[in-house]
C-alpha positions as CSV (number, residue, x, y, z in Angstrom):
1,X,106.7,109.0,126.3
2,X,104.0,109.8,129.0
3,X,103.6,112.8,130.8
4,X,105.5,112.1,134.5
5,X,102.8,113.1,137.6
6,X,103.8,112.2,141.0
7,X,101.8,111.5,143.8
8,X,103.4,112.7,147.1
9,X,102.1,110.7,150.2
10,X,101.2,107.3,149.8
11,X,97.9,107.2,151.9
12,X,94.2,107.3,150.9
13,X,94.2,110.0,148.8
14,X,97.9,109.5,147.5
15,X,97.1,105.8,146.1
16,X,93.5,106.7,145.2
17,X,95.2,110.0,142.6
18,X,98.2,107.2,142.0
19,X,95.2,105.1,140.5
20,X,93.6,107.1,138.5
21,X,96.7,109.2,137.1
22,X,97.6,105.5,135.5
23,X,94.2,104.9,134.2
24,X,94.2,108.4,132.6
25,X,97.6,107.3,130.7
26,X,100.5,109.3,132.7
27,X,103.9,107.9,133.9
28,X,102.8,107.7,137.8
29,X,105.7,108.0,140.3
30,X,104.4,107.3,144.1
31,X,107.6,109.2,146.9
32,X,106.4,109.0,150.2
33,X,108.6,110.8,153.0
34,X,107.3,108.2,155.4
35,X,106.7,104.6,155.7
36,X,104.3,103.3,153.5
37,X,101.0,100.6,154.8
38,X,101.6,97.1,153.6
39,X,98.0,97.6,152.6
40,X,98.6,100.5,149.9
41,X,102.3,98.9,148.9
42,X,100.3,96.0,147.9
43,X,98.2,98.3,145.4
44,X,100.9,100.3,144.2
45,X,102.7,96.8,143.5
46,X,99.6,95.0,141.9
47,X,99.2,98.0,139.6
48,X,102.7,97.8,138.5
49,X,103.2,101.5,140.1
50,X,107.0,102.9,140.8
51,X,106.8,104.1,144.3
52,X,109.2,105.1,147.0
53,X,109.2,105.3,150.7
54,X,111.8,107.0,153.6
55,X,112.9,110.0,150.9
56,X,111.3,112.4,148.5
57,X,113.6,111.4,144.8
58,X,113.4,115.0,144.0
59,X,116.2,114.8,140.9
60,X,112.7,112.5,139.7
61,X,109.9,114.5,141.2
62,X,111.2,118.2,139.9
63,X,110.2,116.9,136.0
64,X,106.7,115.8,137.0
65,X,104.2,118.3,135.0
66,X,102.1,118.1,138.2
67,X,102.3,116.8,141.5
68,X,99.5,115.6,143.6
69,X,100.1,116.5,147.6
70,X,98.1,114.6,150.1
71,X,96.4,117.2,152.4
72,X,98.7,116.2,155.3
73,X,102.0,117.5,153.7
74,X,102.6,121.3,154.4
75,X,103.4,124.1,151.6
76,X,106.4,124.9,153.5
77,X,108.1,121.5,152.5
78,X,111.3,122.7,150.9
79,X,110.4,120.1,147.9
80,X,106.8,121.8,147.5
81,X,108.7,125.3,147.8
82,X,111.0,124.6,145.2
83,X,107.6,122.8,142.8
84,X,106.0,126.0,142.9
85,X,109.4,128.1,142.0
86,X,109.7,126.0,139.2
87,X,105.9,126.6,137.8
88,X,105.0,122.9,138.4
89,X,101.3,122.5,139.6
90,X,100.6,121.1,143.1
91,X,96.7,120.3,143.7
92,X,95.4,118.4,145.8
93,X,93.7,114.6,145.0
94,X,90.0,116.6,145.2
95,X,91.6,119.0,142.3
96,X,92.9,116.2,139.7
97,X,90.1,113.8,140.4
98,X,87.2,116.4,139.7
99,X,88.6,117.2,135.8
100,X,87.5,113.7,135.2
101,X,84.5,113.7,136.9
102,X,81.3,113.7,134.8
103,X,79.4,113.9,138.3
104,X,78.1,117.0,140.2
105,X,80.0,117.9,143.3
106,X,78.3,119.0,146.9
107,X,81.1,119.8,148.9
108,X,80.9,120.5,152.6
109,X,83.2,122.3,154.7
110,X,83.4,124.3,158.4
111,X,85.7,124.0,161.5
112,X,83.5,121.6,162.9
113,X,80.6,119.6,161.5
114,X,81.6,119.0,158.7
115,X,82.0,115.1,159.1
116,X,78.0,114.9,160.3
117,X,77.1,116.8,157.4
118,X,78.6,115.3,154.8
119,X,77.0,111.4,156.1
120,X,73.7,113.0,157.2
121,X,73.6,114.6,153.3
122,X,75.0,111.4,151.8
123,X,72.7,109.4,153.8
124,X,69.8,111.5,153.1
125,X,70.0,111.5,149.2
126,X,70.7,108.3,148.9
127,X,67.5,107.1,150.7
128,X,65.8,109.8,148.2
129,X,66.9,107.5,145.7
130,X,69.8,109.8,144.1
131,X,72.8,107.7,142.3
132,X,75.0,109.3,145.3
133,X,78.7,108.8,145.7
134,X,80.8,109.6,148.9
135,X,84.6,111.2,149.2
136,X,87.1,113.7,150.5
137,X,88.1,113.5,153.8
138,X,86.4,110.2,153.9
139,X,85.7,107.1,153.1
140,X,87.5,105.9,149.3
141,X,89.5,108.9,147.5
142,X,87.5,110.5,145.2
143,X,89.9,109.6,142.7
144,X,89.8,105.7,142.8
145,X,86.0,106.0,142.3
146,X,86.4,108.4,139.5
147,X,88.3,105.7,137.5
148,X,85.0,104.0,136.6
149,X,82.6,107.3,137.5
150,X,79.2,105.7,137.9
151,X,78.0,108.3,140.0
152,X,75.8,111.2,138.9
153,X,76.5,112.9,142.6
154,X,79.6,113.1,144.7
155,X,78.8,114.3,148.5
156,X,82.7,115.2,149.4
157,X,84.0,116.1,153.0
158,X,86.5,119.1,152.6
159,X,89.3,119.9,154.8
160,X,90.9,123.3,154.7
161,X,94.4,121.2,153.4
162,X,92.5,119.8,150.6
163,X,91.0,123.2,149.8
164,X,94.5,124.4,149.8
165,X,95.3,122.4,146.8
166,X,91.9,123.5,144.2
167,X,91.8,125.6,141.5
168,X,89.5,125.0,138.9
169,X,87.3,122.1,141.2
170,X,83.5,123.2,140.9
171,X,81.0,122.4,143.5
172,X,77.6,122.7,142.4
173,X,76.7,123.2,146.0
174,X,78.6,124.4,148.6
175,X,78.4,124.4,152.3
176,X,80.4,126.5,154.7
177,X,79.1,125.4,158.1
178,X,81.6,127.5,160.7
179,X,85.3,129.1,161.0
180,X,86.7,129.3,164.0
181,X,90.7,128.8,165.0
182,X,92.2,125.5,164.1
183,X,95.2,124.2,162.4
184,X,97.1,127.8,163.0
185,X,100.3,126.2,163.3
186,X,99.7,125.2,158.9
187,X,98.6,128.8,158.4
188,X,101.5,130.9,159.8
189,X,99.3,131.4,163.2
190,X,97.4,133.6,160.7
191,X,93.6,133.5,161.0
192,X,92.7,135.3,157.6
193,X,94.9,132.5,156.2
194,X,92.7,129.9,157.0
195,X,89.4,132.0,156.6
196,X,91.3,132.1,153.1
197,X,91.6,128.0,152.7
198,X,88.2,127.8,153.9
199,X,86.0,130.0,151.7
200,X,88.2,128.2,148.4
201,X,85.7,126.3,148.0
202,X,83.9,129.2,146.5
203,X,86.2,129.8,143.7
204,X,84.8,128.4,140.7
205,X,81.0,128.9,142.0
206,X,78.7,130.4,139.1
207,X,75.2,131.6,138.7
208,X,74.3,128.0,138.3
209,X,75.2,126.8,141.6
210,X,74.3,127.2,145.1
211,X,76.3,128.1,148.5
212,X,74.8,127.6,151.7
213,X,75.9,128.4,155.7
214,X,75.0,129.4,159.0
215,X,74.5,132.8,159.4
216,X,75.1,132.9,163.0
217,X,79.1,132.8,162.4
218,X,80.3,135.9,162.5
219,X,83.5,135.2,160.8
220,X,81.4,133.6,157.9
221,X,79.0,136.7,157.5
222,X,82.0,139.1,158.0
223,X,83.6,137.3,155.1
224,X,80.5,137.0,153.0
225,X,80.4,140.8,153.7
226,X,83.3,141.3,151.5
227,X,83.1,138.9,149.3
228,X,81.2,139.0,145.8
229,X,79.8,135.1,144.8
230,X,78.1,134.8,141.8
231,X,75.8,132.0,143.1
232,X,72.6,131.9,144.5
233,X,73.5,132.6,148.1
234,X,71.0,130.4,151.2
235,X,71.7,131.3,155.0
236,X,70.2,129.0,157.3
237,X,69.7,130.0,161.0
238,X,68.8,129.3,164.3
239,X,66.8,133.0,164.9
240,X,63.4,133.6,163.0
241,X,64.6,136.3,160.2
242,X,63.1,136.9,157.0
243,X,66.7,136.2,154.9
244,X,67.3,132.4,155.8
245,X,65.4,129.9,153.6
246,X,65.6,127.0,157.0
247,X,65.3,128.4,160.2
248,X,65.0,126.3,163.9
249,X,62.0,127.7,165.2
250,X,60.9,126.7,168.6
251,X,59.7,123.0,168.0
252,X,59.9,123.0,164.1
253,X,62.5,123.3,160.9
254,X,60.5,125.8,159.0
255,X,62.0,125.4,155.3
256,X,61.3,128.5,153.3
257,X,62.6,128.0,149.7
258,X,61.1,126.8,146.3
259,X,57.8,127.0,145.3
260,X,56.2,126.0,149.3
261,X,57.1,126.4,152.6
262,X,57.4,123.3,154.8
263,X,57.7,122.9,158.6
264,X,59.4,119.7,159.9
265,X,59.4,118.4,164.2
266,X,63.3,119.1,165.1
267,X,62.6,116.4,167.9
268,X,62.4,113.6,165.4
269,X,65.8,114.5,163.6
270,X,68.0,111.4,164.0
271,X,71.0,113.3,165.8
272,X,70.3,115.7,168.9
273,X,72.2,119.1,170.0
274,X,71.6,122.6,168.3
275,X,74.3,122.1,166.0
276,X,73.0,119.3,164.5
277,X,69.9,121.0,163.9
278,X,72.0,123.4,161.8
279,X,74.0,120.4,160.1
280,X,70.4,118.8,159.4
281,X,69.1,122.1,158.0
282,X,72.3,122.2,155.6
283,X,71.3,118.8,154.7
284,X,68.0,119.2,154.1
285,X,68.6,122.4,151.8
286,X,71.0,120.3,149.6
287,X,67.5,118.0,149.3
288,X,65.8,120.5,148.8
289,X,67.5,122.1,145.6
290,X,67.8,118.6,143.9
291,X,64.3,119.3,144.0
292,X,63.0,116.0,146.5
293,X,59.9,116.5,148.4
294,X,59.9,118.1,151.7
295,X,57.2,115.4,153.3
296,X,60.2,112.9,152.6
297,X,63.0,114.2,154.7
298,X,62.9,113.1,158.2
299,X,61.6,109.8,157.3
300,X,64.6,109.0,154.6
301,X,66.8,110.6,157.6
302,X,65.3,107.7,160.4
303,X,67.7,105.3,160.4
304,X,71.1,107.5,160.0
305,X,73.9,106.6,162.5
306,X,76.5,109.9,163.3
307,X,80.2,108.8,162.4
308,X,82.6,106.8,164.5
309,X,84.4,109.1,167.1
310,X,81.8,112.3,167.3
311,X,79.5,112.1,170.1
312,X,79.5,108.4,169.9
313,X,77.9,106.5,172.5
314,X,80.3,103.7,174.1
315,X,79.1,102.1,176.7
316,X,76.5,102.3,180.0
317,X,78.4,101.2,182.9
318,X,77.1,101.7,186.6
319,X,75.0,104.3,186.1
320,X,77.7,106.8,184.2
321,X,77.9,107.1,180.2
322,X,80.7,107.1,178.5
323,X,81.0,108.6,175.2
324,X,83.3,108.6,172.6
325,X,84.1,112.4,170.8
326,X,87.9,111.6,169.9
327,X,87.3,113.6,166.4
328,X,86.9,116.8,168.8
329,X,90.7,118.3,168.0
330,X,89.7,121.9,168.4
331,X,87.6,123.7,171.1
332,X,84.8,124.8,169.3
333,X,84.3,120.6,168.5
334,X,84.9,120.8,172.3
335,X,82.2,123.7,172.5
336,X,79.1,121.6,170.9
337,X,79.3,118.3,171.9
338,X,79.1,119.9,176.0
339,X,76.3,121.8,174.7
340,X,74.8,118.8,173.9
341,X,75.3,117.6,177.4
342,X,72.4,117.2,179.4
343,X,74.1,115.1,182.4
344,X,77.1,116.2,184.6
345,X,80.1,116.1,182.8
346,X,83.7,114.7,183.6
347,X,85.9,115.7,180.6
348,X,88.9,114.0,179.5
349,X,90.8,116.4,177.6
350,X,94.6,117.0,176.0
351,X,96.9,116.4,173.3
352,X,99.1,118.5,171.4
353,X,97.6,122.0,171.4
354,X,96.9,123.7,168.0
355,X,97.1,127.3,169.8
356,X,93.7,126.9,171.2
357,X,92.0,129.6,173.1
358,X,89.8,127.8,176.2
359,X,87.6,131.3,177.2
360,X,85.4,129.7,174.4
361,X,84.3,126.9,176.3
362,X,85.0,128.6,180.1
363,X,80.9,129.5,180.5
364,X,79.6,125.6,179.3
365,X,82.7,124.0,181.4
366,X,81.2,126.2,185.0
367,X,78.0,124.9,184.2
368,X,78.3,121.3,183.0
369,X,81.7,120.1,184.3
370,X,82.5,118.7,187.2
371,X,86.4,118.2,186.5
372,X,88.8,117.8,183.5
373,X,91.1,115.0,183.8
374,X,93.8,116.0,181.2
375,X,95.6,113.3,179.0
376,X,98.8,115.0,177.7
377,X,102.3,114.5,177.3
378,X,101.8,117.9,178.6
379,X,99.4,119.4,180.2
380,X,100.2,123.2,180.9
381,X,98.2,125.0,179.0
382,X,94.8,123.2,180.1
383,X,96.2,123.8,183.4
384,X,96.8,127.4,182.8
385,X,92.8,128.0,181.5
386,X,91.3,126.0,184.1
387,X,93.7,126.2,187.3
388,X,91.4,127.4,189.8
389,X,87.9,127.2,188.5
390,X,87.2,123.5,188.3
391,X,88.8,119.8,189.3
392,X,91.4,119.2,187.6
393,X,93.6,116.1,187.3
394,X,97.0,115.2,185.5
395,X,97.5,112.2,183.6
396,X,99.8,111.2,180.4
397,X,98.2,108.0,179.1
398,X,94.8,106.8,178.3
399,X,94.2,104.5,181.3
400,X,95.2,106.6,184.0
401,X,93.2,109.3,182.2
402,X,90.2,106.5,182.6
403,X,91.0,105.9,185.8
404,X,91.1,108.5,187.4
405,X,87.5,109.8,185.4
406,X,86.3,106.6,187.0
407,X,86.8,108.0,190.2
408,X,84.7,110.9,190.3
409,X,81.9,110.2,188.3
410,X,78.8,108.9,189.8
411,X,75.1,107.5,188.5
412,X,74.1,109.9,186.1
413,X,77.6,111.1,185.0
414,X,78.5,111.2,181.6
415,X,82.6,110.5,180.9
416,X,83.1,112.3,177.8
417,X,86.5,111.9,175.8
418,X,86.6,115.3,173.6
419,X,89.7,116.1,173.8
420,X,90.0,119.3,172.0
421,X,93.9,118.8,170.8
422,X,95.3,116.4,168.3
423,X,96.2,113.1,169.1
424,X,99.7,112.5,168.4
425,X,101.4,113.0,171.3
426,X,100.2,109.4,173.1
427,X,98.2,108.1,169.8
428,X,98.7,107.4,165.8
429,X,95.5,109.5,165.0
430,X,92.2,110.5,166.6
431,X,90.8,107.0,165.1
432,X,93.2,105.1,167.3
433,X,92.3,107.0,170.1
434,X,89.2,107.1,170.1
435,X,89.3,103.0,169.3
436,X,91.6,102.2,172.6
437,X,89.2,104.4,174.6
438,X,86.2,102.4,173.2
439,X,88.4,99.3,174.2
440,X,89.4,100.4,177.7
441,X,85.7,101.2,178.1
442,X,84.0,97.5,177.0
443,X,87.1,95.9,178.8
444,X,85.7,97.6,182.3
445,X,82.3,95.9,181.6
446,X,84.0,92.6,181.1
């Protein structure tokens, strides 16, 4: 009889690992918590896969020899408590699709950025004419395109949930972009815990492989600070230093590694803001080791388009631009994207707080906002950083939120949506926010 593995969480990830497991020969059991999407019941069922939905079986699920967790499930589940106890294996989807992977991994990771990153690199080697797959935390799971593994690349998107669930997954390149606080409420409201998650994806680096990051983070250096990696270590920075091997300088990308130096114009780089230059330097380094020609880069990089909800231009309407940065569920997300902001601001912002810290962000909201409508079910602690200092204006739902945006900002505004907070409060996910405020938006041009 096969080996029993079960898949808990029936979502991207869950099916994808579900997929796979049965291709690889194992007795699959699918237990989602949950109610599961008529579109992945319909796989589950065409591939003859047992599944459950509403309850976690756990008389079944306690004989697996592994379990697979979708990133979304907490360690603190009493099921996953009493999986551990028991010496049964729980990895993530990234973890059990890798050991069938004939492919070399570049995994991306950070607070924030990480999303850009991972297209802009994907995008790039592809047009360099690599046989380039993309996964993680987007796109198809990993593991439903390891089944057939025609890729000789894998460009993956890395949450610090997925990270949580690797052991013996190897990157061949690594990128660490930023840590600041997020997701404290999955990490005990411990910081070092989710330093800890992040920099897992430096576990199984060796002298073959390759990490890069920004080396203006302190909590990244700090960390590097005490930390031995094996690999061939490559800062990137925004400061002219002798250590980094890319460094923004004035008007150019000066790339210092391999056998020449290059120097590339930032203001033809297909996304704008300083930390996309750092994203694009990231990029460009993870070129730049596959061994492509630097000459090449910020033509092959022309044509990229960011992803949906980050910075995402919606609509020109009267004069004020509304943009679209729903994917902004922290403050540092918050912190770039009005950095980028050359136009006065009027911020919609609010959701369910994570623990954020606003001072962050205090400095760049004086200068570039000229109020902060906030769309909560409740609003108190935006209220409690901003009382005072700026405009601000209650709301708890998504067209009052518009409307009352709509009110103060003039020719030359820019309405941004970054909220800073998750979405779940008034919304299913940050997609389905950031889709009805791209809806509300067209509908006012109708």
């Amino acid at each position: 009889m096969s080996k029993l593995i079960s898949i808990l969480g029936a979502g991207e990830s869950g099916v994808g690992a579900a997929l796979l497991a049965k291709a690889k020969g194992y007795n699959v059991f699918v237990s989602d918590k949950g109610e599961i999407s008529e579109k992945y019941k319909k796989i589950l069922l065409d591939n003859s896969i047992d599944f459950e939905e509403g309850l976690h079986s756990e008389e079944v699920i306690l004989t697996s020899v592994e379990v697979v967790k979708s990133p979304g499930i907490p360690d603190k589940l009493p099921l996953v408590q009493q999986l551990l106890k028991k010496n049964i294996r729980v990895i993530s989807e990234i973890e059990f699709a890798s050991k069938f992977s004939r492919a070399k991994f570049i995994g991306i990771t950070g607070s924030n950025g990480k999303t850009t990153t991972t297209l802009l690199t994907y995008h790039l080697l592809k047009k360099l004419g690599l046989n380039v797959g993309l996964a993680g935390n987007i796109g198809d799971s990993l593991a439903k395109q390891v089944i057939v593994d025609t890729y000789d690349y894998y460009v993956l998107e890395l949450s610090s949930f997925q990270l949580d669930g690797v052991f013996d997954f190897h990157p061949h390149i690594a990128i660490l972009l930023n840590i600041t606080p997020d997701h404290l409420d999955r990490y005990e409201y411990n910081f070092q815990n989710y330093v800890n998650a992040k920099f897992r994806i430096t576990k199984q680096l060796t002298a073959n492989d390759y990490f890069i990051y920004w080396n203006g983070d302190p909590i990244v250096s700090a960390e590097l600070a005490n930390r031995k990696l094996r690999c061939t270590i490559l800062p990137v920075s925004l400061e002219a230093n002798n250590d980094s091997v890319a460094v923004a300088n004035g008007n150019n990308i000066e790339l210092k590694y391999g056998i020449k130096n290059s120097k590339l114009d930032i203001h033809q780089l297909p996304i704008k803001g300083t930390h996309n230059i750092i994203n694009s330097m990231c990029a460009m380094m993870v070129a730049k080791i596959l061994g492509f020609d630097d000459n090449l880069y910020l033509q092959a990089m022309q044509d990229f388009r960011n992803a949906e909800h980050r910075l995402e231009f919606v609509a020109k309407i009267k004069g004020v631009t509304y943009i679209n940065d729903s994917k902004a569920t922290n403050v540092d997300s918050v912190f770039y994207a009005l950095d980028s902001m050359k136009a006065p601001v009027v911020l919609i912002a609010g959701g369910v707080d994570k623990g954020n810290d606003y001072t962050q962000i205090e400095k760049l909201v004086a200068e570039k906002v000229k109020a902060i409508v906030c769309m909560g079910v409740d609003n108190a602690k935006l209220f409690a950083a901003f009382e005072g200092k700026i405009k601000l204006i209650d709301t708890h739902s998504l067209a009052d939120a518009i409307s009352a945006a709509n009110t103060i900002a003039v020719d030359g505004d820019v309405v941004l949506l970054s909220p800073a907070c998750a979405s779940f409060d008034l919304f299913k996910n940050y997609e389905d926010r950031g889709r009805q405020f791209k809806d509300a938006i067209n509908n006012l041009n109708l």
